[in-house]
PDB file with one MODEL, atoms N, CA, C and O in Angstrom:
MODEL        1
ATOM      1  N   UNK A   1    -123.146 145.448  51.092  1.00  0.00           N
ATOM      2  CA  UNK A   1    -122.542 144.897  49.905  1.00  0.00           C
ATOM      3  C   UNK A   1    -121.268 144.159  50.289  1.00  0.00           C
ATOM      4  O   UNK A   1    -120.624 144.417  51.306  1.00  0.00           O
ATOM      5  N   UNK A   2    -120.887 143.028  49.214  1.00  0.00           N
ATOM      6  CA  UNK A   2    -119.572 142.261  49.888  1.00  0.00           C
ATOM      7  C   UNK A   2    -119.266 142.088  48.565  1.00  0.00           C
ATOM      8  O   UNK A   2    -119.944 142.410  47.589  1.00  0.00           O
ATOM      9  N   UNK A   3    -118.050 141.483  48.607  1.00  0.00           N
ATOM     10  CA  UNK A   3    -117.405 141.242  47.287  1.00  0.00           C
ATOM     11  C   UNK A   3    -117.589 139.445  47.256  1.00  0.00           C
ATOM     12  O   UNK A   3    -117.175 138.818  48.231  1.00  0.00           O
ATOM     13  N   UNK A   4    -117.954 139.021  46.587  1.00  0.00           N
ATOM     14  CA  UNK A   4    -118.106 137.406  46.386  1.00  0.00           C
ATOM     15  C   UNK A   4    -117.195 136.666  45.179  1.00  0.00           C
ATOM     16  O   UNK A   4    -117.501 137.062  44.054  1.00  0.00           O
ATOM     17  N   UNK A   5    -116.320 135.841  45.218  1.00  0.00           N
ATOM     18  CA  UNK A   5    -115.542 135.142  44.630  1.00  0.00           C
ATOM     19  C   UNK A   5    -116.176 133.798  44.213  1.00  0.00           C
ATOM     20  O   UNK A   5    -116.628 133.040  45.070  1.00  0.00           O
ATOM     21  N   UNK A   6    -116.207 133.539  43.062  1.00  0.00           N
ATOM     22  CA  UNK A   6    -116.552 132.626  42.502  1.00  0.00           C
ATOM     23  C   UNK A   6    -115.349 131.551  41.788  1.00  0.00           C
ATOM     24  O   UNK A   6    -114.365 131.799  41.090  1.00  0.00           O
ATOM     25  N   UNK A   7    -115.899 130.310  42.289  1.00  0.00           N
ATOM     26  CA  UNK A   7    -114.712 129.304  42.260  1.00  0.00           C
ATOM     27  C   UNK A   7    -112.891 129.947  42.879  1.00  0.00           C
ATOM     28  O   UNK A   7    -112.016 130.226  42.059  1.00  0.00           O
ATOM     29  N   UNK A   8    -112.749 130.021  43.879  1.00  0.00           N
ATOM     30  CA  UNK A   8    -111.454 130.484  44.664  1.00  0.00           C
ATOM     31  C   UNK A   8    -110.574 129.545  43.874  1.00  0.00           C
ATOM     32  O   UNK A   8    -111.032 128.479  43.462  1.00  0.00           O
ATOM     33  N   UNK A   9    -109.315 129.911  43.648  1.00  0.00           N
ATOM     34  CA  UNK A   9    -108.030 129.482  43.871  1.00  0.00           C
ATOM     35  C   UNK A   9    -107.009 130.380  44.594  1.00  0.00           C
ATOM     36  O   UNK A   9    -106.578 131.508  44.357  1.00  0.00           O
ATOM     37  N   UNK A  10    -106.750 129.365  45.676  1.00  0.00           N
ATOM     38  CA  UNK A  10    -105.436 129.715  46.881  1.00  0.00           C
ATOM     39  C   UNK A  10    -104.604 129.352  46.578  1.00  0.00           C
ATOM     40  O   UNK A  10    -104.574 128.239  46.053  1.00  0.00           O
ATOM     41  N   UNK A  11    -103.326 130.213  46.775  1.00  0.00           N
ATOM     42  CA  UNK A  11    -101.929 129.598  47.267  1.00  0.00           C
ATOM     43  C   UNK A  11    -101.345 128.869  48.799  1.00  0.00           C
ATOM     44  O   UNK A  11    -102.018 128.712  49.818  1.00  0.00           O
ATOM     45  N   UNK A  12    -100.235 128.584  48.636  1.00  0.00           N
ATOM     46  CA  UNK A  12     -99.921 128.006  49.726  1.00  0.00           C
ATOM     47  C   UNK A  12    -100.477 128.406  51.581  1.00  0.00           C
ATOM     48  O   UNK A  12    -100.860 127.708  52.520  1.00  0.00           O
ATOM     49  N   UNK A  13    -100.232 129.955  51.365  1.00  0.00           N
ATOM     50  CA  UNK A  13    -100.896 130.595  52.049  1.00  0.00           C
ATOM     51  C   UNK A  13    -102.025 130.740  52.662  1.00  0.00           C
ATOM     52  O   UNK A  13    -102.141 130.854  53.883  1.00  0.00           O
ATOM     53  N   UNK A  14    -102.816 130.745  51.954  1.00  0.00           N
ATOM     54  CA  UNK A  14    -104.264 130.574  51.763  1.00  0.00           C
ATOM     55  C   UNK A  14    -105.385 131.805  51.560  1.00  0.00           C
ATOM     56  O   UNK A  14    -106.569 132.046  51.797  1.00  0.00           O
ATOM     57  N   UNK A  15    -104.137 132.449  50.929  1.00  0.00           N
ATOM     58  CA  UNK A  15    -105.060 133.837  49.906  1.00  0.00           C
ATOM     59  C   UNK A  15    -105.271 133.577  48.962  1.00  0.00           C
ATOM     60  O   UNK A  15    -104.409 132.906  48.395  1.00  0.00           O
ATOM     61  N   UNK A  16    -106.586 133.945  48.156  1.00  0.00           N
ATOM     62  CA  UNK A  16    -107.158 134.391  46.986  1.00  0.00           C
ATOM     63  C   UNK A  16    -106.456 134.786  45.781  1.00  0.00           C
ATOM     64  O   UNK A  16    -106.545 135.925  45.322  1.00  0.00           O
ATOM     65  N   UNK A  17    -105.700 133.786  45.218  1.00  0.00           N
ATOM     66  CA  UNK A  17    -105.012 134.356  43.884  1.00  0.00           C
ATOM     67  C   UNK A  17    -105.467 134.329  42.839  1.00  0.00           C
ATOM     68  O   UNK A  17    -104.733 134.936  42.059  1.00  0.00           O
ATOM     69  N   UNK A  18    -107.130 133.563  41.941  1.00  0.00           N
ATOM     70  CA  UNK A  18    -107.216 133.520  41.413  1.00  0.00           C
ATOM     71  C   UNK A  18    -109.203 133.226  41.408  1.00  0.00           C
ATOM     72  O   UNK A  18    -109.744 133.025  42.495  1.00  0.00           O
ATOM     73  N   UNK A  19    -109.802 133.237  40.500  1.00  0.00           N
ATOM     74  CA  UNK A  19    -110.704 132.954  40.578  1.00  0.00           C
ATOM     75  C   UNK A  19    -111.562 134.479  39.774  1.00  0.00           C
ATOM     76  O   UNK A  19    -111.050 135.571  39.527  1.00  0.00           O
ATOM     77  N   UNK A  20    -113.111 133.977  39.503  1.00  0.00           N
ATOM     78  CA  UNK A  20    -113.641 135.504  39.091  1.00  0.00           C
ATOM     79  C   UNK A  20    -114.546 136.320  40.205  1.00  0.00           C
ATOM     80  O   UNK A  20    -115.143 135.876  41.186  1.00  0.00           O
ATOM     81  N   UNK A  21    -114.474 137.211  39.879  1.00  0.00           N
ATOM     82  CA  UNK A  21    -115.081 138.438  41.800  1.00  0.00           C
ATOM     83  C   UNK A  21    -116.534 139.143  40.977  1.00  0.00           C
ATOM     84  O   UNK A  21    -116.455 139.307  39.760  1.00  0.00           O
ATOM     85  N   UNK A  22    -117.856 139.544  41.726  1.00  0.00           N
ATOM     86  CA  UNK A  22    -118.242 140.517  41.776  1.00  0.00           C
ATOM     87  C   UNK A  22    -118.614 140.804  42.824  1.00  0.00           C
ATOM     88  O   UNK A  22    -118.585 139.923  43.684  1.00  0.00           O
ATOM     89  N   UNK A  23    -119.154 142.259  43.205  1.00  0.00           N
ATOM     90  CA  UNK A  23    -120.096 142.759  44.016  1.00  0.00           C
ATOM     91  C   UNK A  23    -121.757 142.625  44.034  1.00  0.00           C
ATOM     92  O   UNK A  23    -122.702 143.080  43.389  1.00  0.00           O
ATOM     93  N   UNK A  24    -121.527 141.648  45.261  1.00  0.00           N
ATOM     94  CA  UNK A  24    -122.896 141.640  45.547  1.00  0.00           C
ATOM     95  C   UNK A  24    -123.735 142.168  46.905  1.00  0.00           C
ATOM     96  O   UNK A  24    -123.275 142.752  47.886  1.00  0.00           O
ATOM     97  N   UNK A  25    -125.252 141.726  46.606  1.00  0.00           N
ATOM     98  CA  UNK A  25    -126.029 142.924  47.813  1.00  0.00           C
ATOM     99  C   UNK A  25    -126.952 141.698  48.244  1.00  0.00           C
ATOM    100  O   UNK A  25    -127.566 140.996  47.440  1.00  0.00           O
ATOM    101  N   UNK A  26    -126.959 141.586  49.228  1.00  0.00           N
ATOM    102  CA  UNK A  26    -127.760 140.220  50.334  1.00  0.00           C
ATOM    103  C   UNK A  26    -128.848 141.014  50.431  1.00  0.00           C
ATOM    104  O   UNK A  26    -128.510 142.138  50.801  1.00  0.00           O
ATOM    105  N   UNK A  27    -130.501 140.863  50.181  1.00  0.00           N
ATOM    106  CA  UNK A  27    -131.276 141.602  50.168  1.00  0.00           C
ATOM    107  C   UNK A  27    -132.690 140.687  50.822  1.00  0.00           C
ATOM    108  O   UNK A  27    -132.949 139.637  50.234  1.00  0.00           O
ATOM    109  N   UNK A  28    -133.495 141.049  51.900  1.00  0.00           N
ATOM    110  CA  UNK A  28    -134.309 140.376  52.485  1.00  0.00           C
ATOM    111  C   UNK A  28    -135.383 140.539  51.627  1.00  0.00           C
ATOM    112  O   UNK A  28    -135.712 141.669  51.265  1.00  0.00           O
ATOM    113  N   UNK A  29    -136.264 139.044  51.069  1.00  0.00           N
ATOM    114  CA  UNK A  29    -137.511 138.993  50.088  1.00  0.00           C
ATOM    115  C   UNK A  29    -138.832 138.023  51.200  1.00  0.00           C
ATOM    116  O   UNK A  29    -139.049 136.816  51.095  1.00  0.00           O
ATOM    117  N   UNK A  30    -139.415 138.819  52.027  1.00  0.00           N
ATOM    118  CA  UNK A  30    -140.518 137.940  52.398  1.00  0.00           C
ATOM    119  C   UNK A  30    -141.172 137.449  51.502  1.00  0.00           C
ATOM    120  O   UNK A  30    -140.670 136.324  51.496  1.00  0.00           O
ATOM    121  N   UNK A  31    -142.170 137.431  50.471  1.00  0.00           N
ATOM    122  CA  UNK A  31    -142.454 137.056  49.372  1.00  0.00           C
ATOM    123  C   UNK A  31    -142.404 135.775  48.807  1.00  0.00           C
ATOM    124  O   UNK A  31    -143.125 135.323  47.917  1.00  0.00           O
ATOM    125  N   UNK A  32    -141.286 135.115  49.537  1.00  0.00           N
ATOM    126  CA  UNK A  32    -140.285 133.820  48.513  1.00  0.00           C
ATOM    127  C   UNK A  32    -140.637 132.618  49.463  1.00  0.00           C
ATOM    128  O   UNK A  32    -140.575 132.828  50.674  1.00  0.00           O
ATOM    129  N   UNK A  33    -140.915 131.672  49.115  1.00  0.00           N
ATOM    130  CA  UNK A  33    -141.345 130.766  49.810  1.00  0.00           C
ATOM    131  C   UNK A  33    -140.414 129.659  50.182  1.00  0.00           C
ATOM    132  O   UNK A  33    -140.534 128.797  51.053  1.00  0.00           O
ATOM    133  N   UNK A  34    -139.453 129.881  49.316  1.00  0.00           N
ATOM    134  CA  UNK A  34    -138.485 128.828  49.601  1.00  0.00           C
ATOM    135  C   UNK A  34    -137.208 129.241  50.221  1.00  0.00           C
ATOM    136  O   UNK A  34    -136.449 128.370  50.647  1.00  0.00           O
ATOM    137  N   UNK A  35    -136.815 130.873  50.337  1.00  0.00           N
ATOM    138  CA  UNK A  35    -135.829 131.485  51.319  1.00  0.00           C
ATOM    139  C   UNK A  35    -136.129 132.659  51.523  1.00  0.00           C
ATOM    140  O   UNK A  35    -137.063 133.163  50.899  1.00  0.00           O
ATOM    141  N   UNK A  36    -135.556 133.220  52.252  1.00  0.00           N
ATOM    142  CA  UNK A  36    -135.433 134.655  52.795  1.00  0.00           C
ATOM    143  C   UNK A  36    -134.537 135.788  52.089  1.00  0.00           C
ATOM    144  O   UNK A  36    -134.962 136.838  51.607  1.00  0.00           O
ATOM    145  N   UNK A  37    -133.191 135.342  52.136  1.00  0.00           N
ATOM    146  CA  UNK A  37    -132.535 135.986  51.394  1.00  0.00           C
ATOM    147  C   UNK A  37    -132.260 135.972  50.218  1.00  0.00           C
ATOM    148  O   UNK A  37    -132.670 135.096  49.456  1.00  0.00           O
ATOM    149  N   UNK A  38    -131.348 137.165  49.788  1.00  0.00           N
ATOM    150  CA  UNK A  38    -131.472 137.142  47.721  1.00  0.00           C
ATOM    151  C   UNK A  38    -130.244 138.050  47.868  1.00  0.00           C
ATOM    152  O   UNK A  38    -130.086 139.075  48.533  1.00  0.00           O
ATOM    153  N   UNK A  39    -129.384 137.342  47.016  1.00  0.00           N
ATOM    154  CA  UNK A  39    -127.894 137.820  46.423  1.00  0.00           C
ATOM    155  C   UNK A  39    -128.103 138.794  45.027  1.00  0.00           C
ATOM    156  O   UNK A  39    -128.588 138.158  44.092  1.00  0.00           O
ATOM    157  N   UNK A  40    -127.892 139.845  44.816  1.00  0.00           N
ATOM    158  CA  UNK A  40    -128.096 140.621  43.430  1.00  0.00           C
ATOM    159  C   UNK A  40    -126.521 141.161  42.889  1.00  0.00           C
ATOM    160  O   UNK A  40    -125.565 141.723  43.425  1.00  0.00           O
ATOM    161  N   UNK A  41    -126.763 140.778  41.867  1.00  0.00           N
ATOM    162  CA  UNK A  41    -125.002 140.935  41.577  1.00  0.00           C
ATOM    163  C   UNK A  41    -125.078 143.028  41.241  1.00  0.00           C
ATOM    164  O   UNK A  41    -125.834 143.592  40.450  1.00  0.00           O
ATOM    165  N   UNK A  42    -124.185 143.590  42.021  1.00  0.00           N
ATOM    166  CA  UNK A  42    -124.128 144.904  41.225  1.00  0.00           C
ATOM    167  C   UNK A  42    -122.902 145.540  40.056  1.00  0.00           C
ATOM    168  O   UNK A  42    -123.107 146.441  39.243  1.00  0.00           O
ATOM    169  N   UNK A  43    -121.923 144.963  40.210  1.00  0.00           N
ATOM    170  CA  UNK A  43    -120.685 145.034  39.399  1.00  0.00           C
ATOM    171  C   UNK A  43    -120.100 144.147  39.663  1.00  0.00           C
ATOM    172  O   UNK A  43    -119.701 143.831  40.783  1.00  0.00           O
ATOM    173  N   UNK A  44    -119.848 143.215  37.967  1.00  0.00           N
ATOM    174  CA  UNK A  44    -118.682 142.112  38.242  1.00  0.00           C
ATOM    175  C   UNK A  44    -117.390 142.808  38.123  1.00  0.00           C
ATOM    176  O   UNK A  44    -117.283 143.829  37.444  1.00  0.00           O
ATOM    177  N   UNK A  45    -116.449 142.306  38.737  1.00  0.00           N
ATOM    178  CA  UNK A  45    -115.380 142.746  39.155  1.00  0.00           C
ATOM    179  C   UNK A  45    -113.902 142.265  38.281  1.00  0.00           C
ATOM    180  O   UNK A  45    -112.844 142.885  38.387  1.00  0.00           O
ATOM    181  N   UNK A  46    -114.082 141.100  37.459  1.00  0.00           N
ATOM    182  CA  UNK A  46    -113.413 140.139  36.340  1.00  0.00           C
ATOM    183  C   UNK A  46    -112.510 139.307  37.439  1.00  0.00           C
ATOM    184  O   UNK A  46    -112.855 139.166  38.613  1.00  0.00           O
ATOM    185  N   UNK A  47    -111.391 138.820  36.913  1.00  0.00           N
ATOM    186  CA  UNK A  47    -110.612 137.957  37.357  1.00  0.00           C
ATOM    187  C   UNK A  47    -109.879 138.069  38.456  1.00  0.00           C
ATOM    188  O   UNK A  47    -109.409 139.200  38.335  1.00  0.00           O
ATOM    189  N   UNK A  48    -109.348 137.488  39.769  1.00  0.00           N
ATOM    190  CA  UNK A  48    -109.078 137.918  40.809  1.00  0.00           C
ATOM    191  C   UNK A  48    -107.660 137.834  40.855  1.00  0.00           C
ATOM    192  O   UNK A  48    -107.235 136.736  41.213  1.00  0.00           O
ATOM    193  N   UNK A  49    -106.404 139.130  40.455  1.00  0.00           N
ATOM    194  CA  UNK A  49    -104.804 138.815  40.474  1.00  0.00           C
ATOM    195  C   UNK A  49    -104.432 138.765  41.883  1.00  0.00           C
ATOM    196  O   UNK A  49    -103.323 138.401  42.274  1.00  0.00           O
ATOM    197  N   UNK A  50    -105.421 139.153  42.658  1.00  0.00           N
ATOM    198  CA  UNK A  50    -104.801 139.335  43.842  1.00  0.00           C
ATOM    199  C   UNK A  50    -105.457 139.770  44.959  1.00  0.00           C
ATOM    200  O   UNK A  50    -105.605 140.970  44.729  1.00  0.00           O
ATOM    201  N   UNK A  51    -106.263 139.388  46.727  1.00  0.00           N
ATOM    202  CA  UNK A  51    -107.090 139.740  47.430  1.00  0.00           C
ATOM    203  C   UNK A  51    -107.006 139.459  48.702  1.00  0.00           C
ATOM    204  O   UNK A  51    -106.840 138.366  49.244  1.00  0.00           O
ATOM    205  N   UNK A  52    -107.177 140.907  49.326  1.00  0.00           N
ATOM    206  CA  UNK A  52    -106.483 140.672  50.662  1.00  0.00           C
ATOM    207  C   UNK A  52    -107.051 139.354  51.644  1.00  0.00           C
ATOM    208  O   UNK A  52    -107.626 138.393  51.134  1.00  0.00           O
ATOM    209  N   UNK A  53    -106.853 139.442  52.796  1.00  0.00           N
ATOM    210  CA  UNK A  53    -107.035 138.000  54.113  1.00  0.00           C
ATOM    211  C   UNK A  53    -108.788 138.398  54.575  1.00  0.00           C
ATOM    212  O   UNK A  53    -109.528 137.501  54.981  1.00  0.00           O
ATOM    213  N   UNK A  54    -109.192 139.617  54.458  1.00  0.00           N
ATOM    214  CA  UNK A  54    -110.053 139.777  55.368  1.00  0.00           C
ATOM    215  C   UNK A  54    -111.413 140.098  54.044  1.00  0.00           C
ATOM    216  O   UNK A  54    -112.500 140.534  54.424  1.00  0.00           O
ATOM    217  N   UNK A  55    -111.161 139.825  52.572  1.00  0.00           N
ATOM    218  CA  UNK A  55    -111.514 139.788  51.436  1.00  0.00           C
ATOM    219  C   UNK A  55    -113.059 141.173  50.998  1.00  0.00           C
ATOM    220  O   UNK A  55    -114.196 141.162  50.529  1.00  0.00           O
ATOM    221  N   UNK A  56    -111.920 142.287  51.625  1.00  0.00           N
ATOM    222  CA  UNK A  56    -112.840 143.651  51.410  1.00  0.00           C
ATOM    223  C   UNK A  56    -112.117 144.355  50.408  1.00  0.00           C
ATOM    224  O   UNK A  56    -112.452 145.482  50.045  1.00  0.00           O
ATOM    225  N   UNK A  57    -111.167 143.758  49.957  1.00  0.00           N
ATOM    226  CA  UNK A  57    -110.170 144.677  48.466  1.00  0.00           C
ATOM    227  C   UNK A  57    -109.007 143.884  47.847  1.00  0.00           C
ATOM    228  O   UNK A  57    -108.377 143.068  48.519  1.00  0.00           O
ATOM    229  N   UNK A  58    -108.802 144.070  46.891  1.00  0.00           N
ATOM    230  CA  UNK A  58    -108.218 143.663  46.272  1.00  0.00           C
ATOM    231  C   UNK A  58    -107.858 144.259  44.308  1.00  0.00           C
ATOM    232  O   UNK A  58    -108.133 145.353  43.816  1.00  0.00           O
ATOM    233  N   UNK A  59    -107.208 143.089  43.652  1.00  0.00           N
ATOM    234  CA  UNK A  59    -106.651 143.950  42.471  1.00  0.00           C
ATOM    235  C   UNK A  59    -107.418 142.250  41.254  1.00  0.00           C
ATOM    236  O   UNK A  59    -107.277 141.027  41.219  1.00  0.00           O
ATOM    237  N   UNK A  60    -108.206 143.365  40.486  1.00  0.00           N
ATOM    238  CA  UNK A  60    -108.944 142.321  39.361  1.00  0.00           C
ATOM    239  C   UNK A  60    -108.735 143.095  38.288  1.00  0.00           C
ATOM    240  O   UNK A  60    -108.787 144.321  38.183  1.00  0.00           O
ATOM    241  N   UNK A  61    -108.359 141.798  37.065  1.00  0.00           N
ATOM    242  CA  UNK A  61    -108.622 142.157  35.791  1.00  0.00           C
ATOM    243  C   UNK A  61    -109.486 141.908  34.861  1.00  0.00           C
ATOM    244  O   UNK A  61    -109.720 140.766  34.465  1.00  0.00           O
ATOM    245  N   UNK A  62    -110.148 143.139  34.339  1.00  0.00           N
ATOM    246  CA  UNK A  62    -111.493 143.356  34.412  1.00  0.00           C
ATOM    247  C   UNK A  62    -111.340 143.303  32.423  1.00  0.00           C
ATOM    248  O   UNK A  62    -110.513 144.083  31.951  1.00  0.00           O
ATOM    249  N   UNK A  63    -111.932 142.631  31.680  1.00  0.00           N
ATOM    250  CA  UNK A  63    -111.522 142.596  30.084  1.00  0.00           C
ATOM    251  C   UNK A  63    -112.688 143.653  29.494  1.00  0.00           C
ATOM    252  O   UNK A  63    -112.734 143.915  28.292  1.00  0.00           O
TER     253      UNK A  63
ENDMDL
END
């Protein structure tokens, strides 16, 4: 599982200050003819206030 950010906004820096997060699961589908892999969302995570450099945690506000 990884945490995936949708549409990023960075600061100067070039951390993650903004944008919306969930958790997702990369899952192998032989089956599929047109790819291999498959993203399944398991918990969205809401808005991103804040996420570390190496983007395994962080602080979201969730409505």
């Amino acid at each position: 599982m990884f945490i995936k950010v949708h549409r990023p906004k960075k600061n100067e820096e070039g951390l993650i200050v903004g944008g919306s997060a969930y958790v997702a699961q990369s899952s192998y589908d032989k089956g599929v003819e047109s790819g291999y892999s498959r993203q399944t969302i398991i918990e969205r995570l809401g808005r991103v206030a804040e996420m570390s450099s190496d983007r395994k945690s962080g602080l979201f506000l969730s409505c």
